[in-house]
C-alpha positions as CSV (number, residue, x, y, z in Angstrom):
1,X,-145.0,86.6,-121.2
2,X,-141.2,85.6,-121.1
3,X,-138.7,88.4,-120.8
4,X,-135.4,88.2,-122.1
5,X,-131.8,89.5,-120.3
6,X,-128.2,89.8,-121.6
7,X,-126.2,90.5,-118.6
8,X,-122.5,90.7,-118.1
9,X,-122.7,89.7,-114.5
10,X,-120.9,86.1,-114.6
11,X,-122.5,82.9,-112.7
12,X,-120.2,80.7,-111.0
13,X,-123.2,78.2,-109.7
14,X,-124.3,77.9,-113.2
15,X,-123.2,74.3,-115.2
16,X,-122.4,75.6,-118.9
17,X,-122.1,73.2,-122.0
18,X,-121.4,73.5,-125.5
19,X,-124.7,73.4,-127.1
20,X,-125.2,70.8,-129.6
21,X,-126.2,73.2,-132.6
22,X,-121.9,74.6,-132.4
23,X,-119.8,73.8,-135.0
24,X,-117.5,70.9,-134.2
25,X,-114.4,73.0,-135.5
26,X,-114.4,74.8,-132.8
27,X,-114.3,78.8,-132.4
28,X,-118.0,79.2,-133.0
29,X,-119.7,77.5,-129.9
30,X,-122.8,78.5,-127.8
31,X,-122.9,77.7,-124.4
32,X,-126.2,76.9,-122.7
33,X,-126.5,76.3,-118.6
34,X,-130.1,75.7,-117.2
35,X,-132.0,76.9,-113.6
36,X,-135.3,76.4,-112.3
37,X,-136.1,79.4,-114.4
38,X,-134.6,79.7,-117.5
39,X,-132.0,79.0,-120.3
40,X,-128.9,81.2,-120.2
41,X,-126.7,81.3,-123.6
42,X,-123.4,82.7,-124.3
43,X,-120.6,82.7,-126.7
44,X,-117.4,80.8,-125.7
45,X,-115.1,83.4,-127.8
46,X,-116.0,85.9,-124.7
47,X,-116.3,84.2,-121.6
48,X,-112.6,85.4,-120.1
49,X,-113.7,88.8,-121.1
50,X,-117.0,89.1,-119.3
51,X,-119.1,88.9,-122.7
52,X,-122.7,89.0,-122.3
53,X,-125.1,86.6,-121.2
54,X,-128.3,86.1,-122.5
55,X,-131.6,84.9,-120.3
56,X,-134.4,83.4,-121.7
57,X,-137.3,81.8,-120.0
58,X,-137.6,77.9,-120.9
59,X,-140.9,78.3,-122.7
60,X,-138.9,80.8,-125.5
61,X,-135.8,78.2,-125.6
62,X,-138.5,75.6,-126.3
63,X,-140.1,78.0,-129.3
64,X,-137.0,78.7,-130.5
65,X,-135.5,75.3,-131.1
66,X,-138.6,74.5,-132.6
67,X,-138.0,76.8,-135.4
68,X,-134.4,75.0,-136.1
């Protein structure tokens, strides 16, 4: 089973980009960076204020695309 993990705990050796479901106005973008081990997503409005971070192991990320 995949478990899931918003942390605020920020990782500099992690390569973030704008996810492709974002709106191209701008203001409302998800940010995705990958590992070995899973998908993290955040949201761009709080990344100078430490927002949360959520975890998800790649076969959820998978599932969840899927859906869209």
């Amino acid at each position: 089973m995949n478990t899931e993990d918003a942390s605020r705990q920020p990782r500099s050796d992690l390569c973030w980009f704008t996810s492709s479901y974002s709106s191209g106005a701008g203001g409302e973008c998800v940010e995705v960076a990958l590992d070995a081990a899973a998908v993290h997503v955040r949201d761009s409005k709080y990344v100078a204020q430490g927002g949360p971070v959520l975890k998800v192991g790649s076969a959820t990320w998978t599932a969840l695309l899927k859906m869209m």
